[in-house]
N, C-alpha and C positions, 0 to 999 in steps of 0.2 A: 097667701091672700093679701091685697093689700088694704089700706084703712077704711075703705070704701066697702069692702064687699064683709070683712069682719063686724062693723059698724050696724051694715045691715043681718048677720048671724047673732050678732049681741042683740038685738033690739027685737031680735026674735025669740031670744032668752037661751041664746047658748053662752053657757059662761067659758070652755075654753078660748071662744073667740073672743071674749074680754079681757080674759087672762091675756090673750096674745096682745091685744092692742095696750095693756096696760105695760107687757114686756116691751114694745117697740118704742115704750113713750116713755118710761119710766124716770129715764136721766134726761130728756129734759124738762120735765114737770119737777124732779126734785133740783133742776139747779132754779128752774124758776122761783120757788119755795123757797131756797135758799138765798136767793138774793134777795127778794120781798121780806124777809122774815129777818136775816143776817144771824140764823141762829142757825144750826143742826138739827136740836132737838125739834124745836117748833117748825121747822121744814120739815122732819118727818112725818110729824103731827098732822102739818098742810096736807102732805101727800097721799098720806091714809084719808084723811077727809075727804081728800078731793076725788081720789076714785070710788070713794064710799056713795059720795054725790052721784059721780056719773054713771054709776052702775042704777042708781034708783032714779034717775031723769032719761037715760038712754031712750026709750021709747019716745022721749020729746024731743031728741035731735032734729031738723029738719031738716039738717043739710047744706044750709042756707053758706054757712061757712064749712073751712076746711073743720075735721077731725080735732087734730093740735091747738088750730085757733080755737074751739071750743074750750077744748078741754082749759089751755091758760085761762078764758075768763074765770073754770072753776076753780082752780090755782088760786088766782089772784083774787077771790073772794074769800075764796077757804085760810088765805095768808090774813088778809083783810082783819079775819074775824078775828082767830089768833093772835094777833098785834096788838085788834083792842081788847082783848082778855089779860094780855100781860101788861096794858096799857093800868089798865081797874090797878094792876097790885104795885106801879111805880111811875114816876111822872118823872118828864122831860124836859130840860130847858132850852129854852129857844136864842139864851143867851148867847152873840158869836154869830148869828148868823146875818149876812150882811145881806142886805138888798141889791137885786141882779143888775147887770152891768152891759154883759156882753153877750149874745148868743150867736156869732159868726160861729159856722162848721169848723175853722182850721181852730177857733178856740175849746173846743168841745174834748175835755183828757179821754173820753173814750176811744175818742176817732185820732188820736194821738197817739195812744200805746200801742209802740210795736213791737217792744220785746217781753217776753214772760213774769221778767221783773216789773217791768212796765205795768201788765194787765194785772197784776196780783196786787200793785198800790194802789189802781183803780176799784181793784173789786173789794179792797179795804175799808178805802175812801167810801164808795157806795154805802159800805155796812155800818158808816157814819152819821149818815143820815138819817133825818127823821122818816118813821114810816112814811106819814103823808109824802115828802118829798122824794123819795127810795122809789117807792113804784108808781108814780108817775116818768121818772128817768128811766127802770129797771124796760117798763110796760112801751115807753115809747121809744128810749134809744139801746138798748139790747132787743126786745122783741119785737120793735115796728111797727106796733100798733099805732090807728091814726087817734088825733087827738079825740073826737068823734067816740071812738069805742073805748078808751079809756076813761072819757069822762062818763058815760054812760056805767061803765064797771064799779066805778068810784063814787057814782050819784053826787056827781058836780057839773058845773058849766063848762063847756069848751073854754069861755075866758079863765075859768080857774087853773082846768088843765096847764092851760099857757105858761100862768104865773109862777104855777107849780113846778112845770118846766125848768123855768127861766133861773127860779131860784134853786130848784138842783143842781143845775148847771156850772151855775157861779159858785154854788158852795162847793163843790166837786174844786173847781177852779182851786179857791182858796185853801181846800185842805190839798193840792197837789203841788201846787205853785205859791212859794212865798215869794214876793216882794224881788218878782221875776226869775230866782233860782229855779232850780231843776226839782219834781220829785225827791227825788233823793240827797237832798239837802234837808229837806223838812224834816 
C-alpha cells in the first residue's frame, strides 16, 4: 500500500498501517531529528515524540500536503521543543558569529560537497550551529522547504526566515572555508 491509502487505514484507527507508514518513514524522520537536534539521544527523543504526535492528530490530516511533508513539520516541532528544553539547562554564545555576506548558490558548502568527506565536514559544520539557525538551513536547504512554510513552523516572519537563512549560510561558510583554504585545512 502506499502512503496514500495507509494514511487513510490509520485514520481509520488501523494501527498496523501506522506501524507501516512509520516503517517507510522512519530514517528519514530520524535523520531529520538528527540534524535539527545535532544530538542522537535527543533525535531519538524527537522521533518517538513526533510519531507519538501523529498517531493522536492522524484523524486531522487533510491531505492538503504530501504524508512526509507533514510529518517533517511534526519533526521539526518536536526538535523545536527539545532544543529549548536543553536550551533551560545551558546557554549559548553567539560570540564568532559574523554577519552574512554572500548567498550566490555556487557559494553555498552544501551544494559544494561532493565527496563523502566533503558531506560529513558539512554535516559537522551544520551541527555547529545554533538551533535557530541549524533549521532554518537543515528545513530550507536539505529538505526544500519554501521559506513560507518554514516560517510558519518556526512562528516567525518570512523576512526572519531570510536573515536566518543568510546567516547560516555564511556561518556554514566560515566554519568550512578559512581565509579561502579548503575544508580540510581548517
Amino acid at each position: 500500500m502506499d502512503h496514500a491509502e495507509l494514511v487513510t487505514a490509520a485514520q481509520a484507527g488501523d494501527r498496523q498501517a501506522f506501524e507501516e507508514l512509520v516503517r517507510q518513514t522512519y530514517v528519514d524522520t530520524y535523520t531529520l531529528a538528527l540534524r535539527l537536534t545535532a544530538d542522537e539521544e535527543d533525535a531519538r527523543d524527537v522521533v518517538q515524540e513526533t510519531y507519538l504526535r501523529a498517531w493522536k492528530s492522524i484523524k486531522r490530516f487533510r491531505g492538503d500536503a504530501q504524508f512526509s511533508t507533514w510529518l517533517y513539520r511534526i519533526t521539526a516541532n518536536a526538535a523545536f521543543t527539545q532544543i529549548a528544553r536543553r536550551r533551560r539547562h545551558r546557554t549559548e554564545s553567539l560570540e564568532g558569529v559574523n554577519e552574512p555576506v554572500d548567498v550566490r548558490p555556487e557559494a553555498q558548502p552544501e551544494e559544494m560537497a561532493e565527496s563523502r568527506a566533503d558531506l560529513e565536514r558539512v554535516s559537522d559544520a551544520i551541527a555547529l550551529l545554533t538551533p535557530k539557525l541549524r533549521a532554518v538551513v537543515v528545513l530550507k536547504d536539505v529538505y526544500g522547504l519554501p521559506h513560507e512554510a518554514i516560517a510558519e513552523e518556526l512562528g516567525i516572519s518570512v523576512a526572519a526566515t531570510k536573515v536566518r537563512l543568510h546567516r547560516g549560510r555564511k556561518r556554514l561558510r566560515d566554519l568550512l572555508f578559512e581565509d579561502g583554504r579548503s575544508a580540510h585545512a581548517v
